[in-house]
PAZAPA-4460 file (N, C-alpha, C; in steps of 0.05 Angstrom, whole numbers, plus 32768, in hexadecimal, padded with zeros to 4 digits):
% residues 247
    n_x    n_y    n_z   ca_x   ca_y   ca_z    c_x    c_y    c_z   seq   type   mol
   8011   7FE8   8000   8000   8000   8000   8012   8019   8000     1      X     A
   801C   8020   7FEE   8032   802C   7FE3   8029   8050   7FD5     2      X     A
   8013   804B   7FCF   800B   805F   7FBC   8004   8077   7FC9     3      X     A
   801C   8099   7FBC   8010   80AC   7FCC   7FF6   80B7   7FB0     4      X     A
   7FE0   80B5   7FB4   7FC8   80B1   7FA7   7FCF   80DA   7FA3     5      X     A
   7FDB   80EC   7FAD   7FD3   8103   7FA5   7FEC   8106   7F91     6      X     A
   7FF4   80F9   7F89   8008   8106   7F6D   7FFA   8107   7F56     7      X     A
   7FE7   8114   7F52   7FD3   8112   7F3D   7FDC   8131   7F29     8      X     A
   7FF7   8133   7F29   8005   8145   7F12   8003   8136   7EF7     9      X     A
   7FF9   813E   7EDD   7FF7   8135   7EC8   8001   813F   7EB7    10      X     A
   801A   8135   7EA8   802C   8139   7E97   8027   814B   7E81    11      X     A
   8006   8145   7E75   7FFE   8151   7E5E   7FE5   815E   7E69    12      X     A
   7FEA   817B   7E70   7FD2   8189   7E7F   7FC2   8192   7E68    13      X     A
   7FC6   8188   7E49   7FB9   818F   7E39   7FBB   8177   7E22    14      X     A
   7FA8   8163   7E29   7FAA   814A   7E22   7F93   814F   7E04    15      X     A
   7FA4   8137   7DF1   7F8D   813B   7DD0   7F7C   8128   7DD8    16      X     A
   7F84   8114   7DE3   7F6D   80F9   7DEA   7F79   80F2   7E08    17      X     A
   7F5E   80E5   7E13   7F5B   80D1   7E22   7F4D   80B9   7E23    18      X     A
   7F66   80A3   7E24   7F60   808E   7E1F   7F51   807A   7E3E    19      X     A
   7F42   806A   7E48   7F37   8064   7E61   7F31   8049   7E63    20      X     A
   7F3A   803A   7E7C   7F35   801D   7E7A   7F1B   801B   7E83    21      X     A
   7F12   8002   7E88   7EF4   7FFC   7E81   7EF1   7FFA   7EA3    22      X     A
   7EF8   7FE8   7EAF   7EF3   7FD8   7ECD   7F08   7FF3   7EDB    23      X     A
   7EFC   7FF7   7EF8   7F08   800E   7F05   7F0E   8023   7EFB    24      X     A
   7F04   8028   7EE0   7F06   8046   7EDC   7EE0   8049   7ED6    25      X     A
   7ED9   8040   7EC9   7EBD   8044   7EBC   7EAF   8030   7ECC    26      X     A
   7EB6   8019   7ED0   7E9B   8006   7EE2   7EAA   7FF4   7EED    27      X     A
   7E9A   7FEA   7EFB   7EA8   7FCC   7F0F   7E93   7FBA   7F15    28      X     A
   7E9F   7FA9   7F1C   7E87   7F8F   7F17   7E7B   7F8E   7F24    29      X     A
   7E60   7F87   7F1A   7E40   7F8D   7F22   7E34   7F80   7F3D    30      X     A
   7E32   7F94   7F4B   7E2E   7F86   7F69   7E11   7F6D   7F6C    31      X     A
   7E04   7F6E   7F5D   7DEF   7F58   7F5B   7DFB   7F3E   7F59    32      X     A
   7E19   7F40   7F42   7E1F   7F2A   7F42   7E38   7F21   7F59    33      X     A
   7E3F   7F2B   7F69   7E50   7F21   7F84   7E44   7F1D   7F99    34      X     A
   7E30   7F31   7FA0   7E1F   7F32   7FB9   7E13   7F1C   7FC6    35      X     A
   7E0A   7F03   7FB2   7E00   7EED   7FBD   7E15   7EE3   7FD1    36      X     A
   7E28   7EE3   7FC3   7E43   7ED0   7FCB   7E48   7ED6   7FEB    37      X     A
   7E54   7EF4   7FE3   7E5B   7F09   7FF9   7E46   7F03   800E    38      X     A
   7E2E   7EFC   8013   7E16   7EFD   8024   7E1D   7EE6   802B    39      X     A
   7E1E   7ED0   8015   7E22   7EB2   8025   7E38   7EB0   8034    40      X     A
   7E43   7EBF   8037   7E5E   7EC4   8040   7E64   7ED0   8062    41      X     A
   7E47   7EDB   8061   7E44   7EED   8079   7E50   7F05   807E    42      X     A
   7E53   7F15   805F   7E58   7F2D   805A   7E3C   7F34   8054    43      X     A
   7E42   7F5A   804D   7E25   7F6D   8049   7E3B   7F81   8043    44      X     A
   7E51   7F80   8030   7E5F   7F9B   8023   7E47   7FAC   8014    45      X     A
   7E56   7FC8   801B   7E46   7FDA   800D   7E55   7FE7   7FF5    46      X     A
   7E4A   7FF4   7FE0   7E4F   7FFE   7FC6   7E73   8003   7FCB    47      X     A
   7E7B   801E   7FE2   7E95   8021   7FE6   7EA9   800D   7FEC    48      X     A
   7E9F   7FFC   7FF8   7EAD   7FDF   8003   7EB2   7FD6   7FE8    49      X     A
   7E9B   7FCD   7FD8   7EA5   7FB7   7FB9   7EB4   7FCA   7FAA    50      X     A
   7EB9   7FE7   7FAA   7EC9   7FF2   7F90   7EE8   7FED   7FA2    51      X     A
   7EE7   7FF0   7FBD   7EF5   7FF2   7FC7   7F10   7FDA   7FC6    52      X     A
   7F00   7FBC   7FC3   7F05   7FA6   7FC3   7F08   7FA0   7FA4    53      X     A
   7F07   7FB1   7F8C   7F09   7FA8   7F7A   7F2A   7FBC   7F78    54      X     A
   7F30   7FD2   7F84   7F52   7FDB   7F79   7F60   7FCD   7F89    55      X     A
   7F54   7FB9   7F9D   7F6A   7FB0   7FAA   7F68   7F92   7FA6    56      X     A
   7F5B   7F8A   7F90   7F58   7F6D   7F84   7F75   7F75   7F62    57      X     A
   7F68   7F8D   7F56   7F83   7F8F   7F48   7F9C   7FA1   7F50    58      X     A
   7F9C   7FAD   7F68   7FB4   7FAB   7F7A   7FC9   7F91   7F78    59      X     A
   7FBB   7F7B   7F80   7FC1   7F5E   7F89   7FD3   7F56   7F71    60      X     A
   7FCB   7F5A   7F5C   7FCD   7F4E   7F41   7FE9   7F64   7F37    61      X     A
   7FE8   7F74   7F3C   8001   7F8A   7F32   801D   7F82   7F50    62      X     A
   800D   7F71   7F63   802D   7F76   7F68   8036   7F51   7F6D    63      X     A
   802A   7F3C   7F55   8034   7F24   7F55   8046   7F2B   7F38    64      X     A
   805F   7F18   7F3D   8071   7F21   7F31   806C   7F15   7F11    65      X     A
   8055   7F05   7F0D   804A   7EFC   7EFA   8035   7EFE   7EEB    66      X     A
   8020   7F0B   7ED5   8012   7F0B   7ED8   7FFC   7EF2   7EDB    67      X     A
   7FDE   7EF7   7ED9   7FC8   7EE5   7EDD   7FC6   7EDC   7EC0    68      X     A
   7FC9   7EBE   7EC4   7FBF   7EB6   7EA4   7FA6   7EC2   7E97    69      X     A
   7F9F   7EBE   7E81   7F87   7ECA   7E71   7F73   7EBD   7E7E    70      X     A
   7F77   7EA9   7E81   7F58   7E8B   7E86   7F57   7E90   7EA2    71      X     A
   7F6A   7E9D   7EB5   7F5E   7E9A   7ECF   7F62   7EB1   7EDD    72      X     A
   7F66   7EC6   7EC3   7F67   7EE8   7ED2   7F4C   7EF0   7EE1    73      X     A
   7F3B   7EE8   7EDF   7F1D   7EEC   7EE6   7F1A   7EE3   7F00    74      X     A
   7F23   7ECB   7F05   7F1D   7EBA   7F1B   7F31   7EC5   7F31    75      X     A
   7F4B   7EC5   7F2A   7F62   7ED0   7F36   7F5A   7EF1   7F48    76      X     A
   7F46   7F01   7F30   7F45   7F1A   7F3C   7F2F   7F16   7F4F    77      X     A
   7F17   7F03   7F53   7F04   7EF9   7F5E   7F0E   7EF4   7F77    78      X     A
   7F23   7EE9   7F7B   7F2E   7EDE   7F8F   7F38   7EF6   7FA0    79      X     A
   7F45   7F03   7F99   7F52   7F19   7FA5   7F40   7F30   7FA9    80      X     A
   7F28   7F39   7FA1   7F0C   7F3F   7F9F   7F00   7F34   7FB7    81      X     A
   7F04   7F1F   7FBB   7EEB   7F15   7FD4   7EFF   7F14   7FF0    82      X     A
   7F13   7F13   7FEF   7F24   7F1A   800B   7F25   7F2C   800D    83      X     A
   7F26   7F48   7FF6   7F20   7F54   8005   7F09   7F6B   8009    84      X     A
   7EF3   7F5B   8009   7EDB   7F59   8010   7ED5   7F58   8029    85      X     A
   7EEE   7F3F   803B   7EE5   7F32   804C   7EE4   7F1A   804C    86      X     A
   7EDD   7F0A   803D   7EDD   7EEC   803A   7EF2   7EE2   8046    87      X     A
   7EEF   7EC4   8055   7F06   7EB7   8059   7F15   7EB0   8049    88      X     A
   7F2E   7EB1   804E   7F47   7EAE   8039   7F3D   7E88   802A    89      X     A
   7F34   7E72   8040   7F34   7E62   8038   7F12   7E5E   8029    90      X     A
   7F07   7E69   8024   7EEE   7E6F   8016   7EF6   7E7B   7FF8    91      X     A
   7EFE   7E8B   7FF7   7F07   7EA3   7FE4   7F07   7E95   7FC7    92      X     A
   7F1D   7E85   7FC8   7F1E   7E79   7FA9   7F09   7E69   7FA8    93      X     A
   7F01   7E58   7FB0   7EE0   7E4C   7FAD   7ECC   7E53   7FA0    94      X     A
   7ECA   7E74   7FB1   7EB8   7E86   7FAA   7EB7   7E8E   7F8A    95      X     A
   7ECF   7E98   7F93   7EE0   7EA5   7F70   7EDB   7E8C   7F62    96      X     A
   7ED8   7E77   7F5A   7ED4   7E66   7F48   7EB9   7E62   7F42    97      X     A
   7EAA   7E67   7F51   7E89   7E6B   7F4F   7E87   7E7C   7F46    98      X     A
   7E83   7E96   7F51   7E81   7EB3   7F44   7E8F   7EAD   7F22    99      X     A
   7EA2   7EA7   7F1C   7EAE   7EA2   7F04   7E9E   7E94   7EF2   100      X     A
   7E95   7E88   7EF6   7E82   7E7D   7EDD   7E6A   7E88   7ED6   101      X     A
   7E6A   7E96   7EE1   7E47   7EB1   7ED5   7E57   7EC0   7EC3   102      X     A
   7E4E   7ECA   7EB4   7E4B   7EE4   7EA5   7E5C   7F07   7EBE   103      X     A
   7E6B   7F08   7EAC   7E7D   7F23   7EBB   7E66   7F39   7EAA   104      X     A
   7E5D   7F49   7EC3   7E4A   7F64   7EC1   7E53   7F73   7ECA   105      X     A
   7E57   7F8A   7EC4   7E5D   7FAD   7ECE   7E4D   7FB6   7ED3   106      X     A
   7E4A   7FCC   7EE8   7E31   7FDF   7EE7   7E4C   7FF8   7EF3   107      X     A
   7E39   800D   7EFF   7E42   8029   7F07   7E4A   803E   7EFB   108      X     A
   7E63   804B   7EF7   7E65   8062   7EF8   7E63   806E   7EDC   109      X     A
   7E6D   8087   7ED8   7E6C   8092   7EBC   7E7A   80AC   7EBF   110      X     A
   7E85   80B5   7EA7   7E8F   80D8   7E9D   7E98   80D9   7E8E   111      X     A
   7E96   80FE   7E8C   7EA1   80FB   7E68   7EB0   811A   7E71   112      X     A
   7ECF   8119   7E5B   7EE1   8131   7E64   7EDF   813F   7E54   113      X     A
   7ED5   813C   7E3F   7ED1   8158   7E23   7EEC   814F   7E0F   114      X     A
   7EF3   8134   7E0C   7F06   8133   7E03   7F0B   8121   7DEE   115      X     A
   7F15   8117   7DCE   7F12   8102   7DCB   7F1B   80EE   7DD7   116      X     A
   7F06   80D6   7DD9   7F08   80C6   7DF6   7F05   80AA   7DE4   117      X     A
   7F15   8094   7DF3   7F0C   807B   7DE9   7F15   806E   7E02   118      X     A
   7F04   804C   7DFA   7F0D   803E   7E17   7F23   8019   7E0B   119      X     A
   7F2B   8017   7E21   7F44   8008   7E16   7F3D   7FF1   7E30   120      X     A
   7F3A   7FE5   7E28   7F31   7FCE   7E3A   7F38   7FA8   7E34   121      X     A
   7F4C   7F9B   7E4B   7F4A   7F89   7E47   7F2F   7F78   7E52   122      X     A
   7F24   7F67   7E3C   7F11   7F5B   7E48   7F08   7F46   7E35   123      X     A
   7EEE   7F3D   7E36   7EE1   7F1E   7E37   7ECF   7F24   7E16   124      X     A
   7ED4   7F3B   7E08   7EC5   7F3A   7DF5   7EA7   7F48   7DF5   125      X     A
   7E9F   7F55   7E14   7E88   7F56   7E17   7E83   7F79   7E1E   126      X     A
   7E9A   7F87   7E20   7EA1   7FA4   7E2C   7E8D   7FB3   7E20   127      X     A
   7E93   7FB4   7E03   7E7E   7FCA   7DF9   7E65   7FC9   7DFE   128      X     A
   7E58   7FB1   7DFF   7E3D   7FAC   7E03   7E3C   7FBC   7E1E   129      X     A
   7E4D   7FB0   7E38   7E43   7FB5   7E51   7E44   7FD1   7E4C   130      X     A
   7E58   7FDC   7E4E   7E5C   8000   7E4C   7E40   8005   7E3E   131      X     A
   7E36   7FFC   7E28   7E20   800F   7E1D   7DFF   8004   7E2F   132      X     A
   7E09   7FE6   7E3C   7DE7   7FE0   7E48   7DEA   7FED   7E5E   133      X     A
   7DF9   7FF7   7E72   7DFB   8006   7E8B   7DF3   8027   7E88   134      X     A
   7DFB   802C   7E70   7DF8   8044   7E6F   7E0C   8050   7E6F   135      X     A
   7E22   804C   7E7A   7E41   805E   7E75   7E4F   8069   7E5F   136      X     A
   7E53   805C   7E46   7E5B   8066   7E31   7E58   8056   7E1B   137      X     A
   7E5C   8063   7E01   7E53   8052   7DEC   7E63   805F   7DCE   138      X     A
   7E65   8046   7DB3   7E6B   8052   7DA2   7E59   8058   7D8D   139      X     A
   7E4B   806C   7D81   7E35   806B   7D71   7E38   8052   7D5B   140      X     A
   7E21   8043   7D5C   7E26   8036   7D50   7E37   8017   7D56   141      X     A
   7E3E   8019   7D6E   7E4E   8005   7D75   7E3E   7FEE   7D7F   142      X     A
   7E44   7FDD   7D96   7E33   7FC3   7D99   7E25   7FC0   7DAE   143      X     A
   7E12   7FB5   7DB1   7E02   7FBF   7DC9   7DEA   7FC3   7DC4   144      X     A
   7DCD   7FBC   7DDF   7DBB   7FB8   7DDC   7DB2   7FE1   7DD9   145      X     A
   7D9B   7FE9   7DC3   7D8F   7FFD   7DC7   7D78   7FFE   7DC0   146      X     A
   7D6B   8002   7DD6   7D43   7FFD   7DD9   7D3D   800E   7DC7   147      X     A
   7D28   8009   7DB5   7D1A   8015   7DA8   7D1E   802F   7DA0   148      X     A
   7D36   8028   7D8F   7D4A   8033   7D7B   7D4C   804E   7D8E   149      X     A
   7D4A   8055   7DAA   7D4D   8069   7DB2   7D73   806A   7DB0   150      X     A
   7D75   8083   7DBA   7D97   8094   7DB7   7DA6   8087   7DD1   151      X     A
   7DB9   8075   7DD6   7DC4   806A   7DEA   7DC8   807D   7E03   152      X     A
   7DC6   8075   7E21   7DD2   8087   7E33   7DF3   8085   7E2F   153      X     A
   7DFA   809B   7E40   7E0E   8098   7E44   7E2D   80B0   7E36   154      X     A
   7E46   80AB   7E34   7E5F   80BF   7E2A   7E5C   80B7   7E0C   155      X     A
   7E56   80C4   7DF8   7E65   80B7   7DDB   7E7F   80B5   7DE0   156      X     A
   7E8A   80A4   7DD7   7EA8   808C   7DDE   7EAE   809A   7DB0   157      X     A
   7EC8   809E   7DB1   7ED3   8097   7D95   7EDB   8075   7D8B   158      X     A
   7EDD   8064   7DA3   7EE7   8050   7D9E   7EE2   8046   7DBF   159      X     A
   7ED9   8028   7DBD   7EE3   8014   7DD3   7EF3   7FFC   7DC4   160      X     A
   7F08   7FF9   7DCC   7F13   7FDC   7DCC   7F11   7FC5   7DE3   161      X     A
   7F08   7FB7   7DD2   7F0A   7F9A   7DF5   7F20   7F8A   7DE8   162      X     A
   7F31   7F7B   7DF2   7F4B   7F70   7DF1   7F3D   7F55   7DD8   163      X     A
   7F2B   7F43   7DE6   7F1F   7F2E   7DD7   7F13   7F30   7DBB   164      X     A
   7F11   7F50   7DB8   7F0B   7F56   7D9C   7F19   7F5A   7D8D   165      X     A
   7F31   7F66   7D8F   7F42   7F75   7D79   7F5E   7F63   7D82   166      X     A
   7F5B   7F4C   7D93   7F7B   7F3E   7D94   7F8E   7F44   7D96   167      X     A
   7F8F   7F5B   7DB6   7FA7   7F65   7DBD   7F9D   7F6B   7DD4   168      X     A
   7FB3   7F75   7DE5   7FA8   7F72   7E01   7FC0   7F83   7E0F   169      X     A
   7FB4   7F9F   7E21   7FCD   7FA3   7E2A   7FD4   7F93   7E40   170      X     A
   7FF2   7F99   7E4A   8003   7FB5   7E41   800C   7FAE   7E23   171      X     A
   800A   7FA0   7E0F   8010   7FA6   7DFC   8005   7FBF   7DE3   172      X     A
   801B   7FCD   7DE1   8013   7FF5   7DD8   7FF8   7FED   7DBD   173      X     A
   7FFE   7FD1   7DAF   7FED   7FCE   7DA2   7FCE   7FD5   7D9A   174      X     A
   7FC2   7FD6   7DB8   7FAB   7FDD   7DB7   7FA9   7FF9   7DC1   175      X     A
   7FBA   8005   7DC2   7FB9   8021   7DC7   7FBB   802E   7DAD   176      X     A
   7FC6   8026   7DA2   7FCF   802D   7D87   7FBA   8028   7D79   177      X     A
   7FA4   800C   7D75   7F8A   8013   7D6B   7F80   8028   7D6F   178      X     A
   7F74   8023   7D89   7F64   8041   7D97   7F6A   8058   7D83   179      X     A
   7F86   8058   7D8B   7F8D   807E   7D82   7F83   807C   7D5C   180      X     A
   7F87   806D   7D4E   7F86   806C   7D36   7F66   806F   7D31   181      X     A
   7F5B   8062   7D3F   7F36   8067   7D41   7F34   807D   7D4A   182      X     A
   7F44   8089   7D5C   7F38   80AD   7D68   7F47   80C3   7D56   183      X     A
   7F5F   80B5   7D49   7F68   80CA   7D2A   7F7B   80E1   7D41   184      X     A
   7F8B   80D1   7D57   7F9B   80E3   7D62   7FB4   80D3   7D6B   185      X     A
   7FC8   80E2   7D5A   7FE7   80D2   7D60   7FED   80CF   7D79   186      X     A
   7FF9   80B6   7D77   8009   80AB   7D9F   801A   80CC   7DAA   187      X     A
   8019   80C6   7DBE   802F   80D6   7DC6   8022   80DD   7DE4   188      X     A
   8035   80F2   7DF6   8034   80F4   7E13   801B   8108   7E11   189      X     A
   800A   810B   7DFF   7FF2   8122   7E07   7FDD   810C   7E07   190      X     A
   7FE0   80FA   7E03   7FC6   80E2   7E07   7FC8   80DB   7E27   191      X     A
   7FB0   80DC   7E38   7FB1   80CC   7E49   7FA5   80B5   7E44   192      X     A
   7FB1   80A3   7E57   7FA4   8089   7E5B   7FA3   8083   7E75   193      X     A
   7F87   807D   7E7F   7F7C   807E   7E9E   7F73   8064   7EA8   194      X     A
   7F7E   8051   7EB3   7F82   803B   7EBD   7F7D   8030   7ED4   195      X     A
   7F77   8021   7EDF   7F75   801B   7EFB   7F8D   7FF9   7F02   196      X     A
   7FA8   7FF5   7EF0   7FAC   7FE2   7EEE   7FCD   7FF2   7EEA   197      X     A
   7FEA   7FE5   7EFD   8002   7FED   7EF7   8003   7FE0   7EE2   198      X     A
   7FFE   7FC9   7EE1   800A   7FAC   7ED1   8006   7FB8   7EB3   199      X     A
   7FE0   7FB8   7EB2   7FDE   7FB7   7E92   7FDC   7FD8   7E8E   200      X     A
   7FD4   7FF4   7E9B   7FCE   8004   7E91   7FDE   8014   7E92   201      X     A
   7FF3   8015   7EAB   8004   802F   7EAB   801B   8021   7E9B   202      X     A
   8023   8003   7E94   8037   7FF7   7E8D   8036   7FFC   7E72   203      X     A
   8016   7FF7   7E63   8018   7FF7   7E4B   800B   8017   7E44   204      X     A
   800A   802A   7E4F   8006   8048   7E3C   8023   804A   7E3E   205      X     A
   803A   8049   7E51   8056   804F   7E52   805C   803D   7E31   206      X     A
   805E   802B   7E2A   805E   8021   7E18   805C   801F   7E0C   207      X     A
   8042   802C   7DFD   8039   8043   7DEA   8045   805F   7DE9   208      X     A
   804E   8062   7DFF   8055   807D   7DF2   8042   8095   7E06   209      X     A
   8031   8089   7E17   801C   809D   7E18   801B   80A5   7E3C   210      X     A
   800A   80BB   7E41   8011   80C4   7E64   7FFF   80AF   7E6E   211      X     A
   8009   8095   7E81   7FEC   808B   7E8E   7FE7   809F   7EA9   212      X     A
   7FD2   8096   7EB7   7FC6   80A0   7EC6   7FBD   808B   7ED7   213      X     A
   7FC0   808C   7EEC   7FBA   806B   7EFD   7FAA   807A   7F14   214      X     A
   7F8E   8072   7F0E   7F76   8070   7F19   7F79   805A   7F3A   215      X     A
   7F82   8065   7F4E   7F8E   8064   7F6B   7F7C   806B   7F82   216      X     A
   7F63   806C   7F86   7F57   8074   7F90   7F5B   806C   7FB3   217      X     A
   7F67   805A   7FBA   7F74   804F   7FCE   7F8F   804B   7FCE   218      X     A
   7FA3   8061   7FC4   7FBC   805A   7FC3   7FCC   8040   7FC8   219      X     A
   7FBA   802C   7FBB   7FC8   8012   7FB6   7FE0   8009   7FA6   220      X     A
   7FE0   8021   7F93   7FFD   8021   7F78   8013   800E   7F90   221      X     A
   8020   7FF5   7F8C   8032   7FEC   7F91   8047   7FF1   7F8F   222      X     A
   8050   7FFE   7F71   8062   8017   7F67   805C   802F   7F5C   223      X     A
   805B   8047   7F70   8053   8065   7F6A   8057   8076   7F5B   224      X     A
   807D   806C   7F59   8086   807F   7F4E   8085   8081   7F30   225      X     A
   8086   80A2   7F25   8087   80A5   7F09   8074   80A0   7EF6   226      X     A
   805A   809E   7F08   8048   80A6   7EF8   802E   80B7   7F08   227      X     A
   801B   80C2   7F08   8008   80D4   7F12   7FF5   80BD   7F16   228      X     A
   7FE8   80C0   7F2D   7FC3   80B1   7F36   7FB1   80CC   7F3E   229      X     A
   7FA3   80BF   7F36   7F87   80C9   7F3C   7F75   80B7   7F4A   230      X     A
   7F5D   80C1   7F59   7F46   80B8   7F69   7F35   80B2   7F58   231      X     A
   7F32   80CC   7F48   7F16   80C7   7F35   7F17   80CE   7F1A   232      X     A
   7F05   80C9   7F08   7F04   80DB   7EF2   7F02   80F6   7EFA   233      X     A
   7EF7   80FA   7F0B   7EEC   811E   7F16   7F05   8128   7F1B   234      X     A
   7F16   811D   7F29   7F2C   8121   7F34   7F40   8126   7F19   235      X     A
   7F42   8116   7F02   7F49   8125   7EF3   7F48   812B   7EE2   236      X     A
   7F2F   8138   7EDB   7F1E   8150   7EC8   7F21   8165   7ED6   237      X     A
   7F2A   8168   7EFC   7F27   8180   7F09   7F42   818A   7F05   238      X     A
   7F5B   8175   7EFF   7F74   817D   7EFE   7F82   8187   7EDF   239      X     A
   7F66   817E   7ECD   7F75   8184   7EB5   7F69   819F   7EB7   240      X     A
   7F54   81A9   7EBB   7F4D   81C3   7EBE   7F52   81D5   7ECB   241      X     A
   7F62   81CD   7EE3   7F70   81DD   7EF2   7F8C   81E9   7EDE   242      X     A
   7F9F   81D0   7ECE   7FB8   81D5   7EBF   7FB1   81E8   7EB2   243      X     A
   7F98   81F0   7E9D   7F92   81FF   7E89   7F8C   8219   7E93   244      X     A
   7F7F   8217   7EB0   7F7E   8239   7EBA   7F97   8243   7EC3   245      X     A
   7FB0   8238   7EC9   7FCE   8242   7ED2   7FD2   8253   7EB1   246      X     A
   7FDC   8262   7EC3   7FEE   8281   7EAF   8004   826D   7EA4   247      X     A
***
């Protein structure tokens, strides 16, 4: 627990894009689907408790010296998710293997910075849909259920990538490099990329070429240095607008 969470100085106080990961920046997984567990459990976490337990489930994961295979990154983060929840340590993986076989759902948060924006997300093939059935963000036209041909809620997105779609996955700069080519704005240190992950997000915008931004809301960063966190999106939309009012 390493992270001083107020270094939220940002390299490019006048950024062309921002790029944003999907889980801990935009949504986290859907409390309908843990809560049973958590209850059988003889827990009763509340909303702050589960976001709380989801940066320090990929905390867990950024400071094993290896990463989580593909086939059992889910279950792996489940695990580290329900301890710290509370669960008994000897319960935990059990759990996580149950919970694992349903369907991964998002619900919560949302914002939009006035900026071209896309989202960069490793995942299961299913991102865009969730982002546009929650309501959070969407690409016109992109995939996803919309009722009676009404106008989607939510940010217009220039681009979402999910890892299972386009066959790349960070930290490889690869899929950053899509992104930017869909938003029609060259790599370089005026792109942010806003992450909630050392491993895949701050490892792979460095790698690209681009400023990450590590989404820290519990100063968990394992390693702090040399790059900027943030709490929230608010937190920094309030800091890029602060850079632009300095003389």
């Amino acid at each position: 627990m390493a992270s001083a969470v107020s270094d939220s100085s940002i390299g490019a106080p006048n950024p062309s894009a921002i790029l944003l990961d999907a889980g801990g920046v935009l949504v986290f997984p859907e409390p309908a689907n843990l809560l049973p567990s958590l209850r059988g459990a003889g827990l009763e976490p509340d909303l702050a408790a589960l976001e709380r337990a989801h940066y320090h489930a990929m905390a867990a994961q950024d400071r094993e010296a290896v990463p989580p295979a593909p086939a059992t990154w889910w279950r792996d983060y489940l695990t580290s998710y329900l301890a710290a929840c509370g669960v008994a340590e000897a319960s935990c993986e059990r759990l996580a293997t149950e919970i694992a076989q349903h369907p991964r759902r998002y619900g919560w948060a949302h914002a939009g910075l006035g900026l071209p924006m896309g989202v960069v997300s490793n995942s299961n093939g299913t991102v865009e849909g969730d982002l546009r059935r929650v309501g959070v963000c969407y690409v016109p036209d992109g995939d996803g259920p919309q009722a009676g041909g009404l106008p989607p809620e939510g940010v217009e997105m220039g681009v979402i990538l999910d890892s299972a779609v386009v066959g790349v996955a960070k930290p490889d700069p690869g899929i950053f490099r899509i992104a930017l080519d869909a938003l029609n704005v060259p790599a370089g240190g005026t792109v942010l990329h806003v992450g909630d992950s050392l491993r895949y997000d701050v490892a792979g915008a460095l790698a690209a070429g681009l400023q990450p931004v590590h989404m820290d809301p519990y100063g968990l960063c394992p390693a702090p240095a040399g790059h900027p966190h943030v709490r929230s999106l608010a937190e920094l939309a309030g800091s890029l607008i602060s850079a632009r009012r300095l003389p």
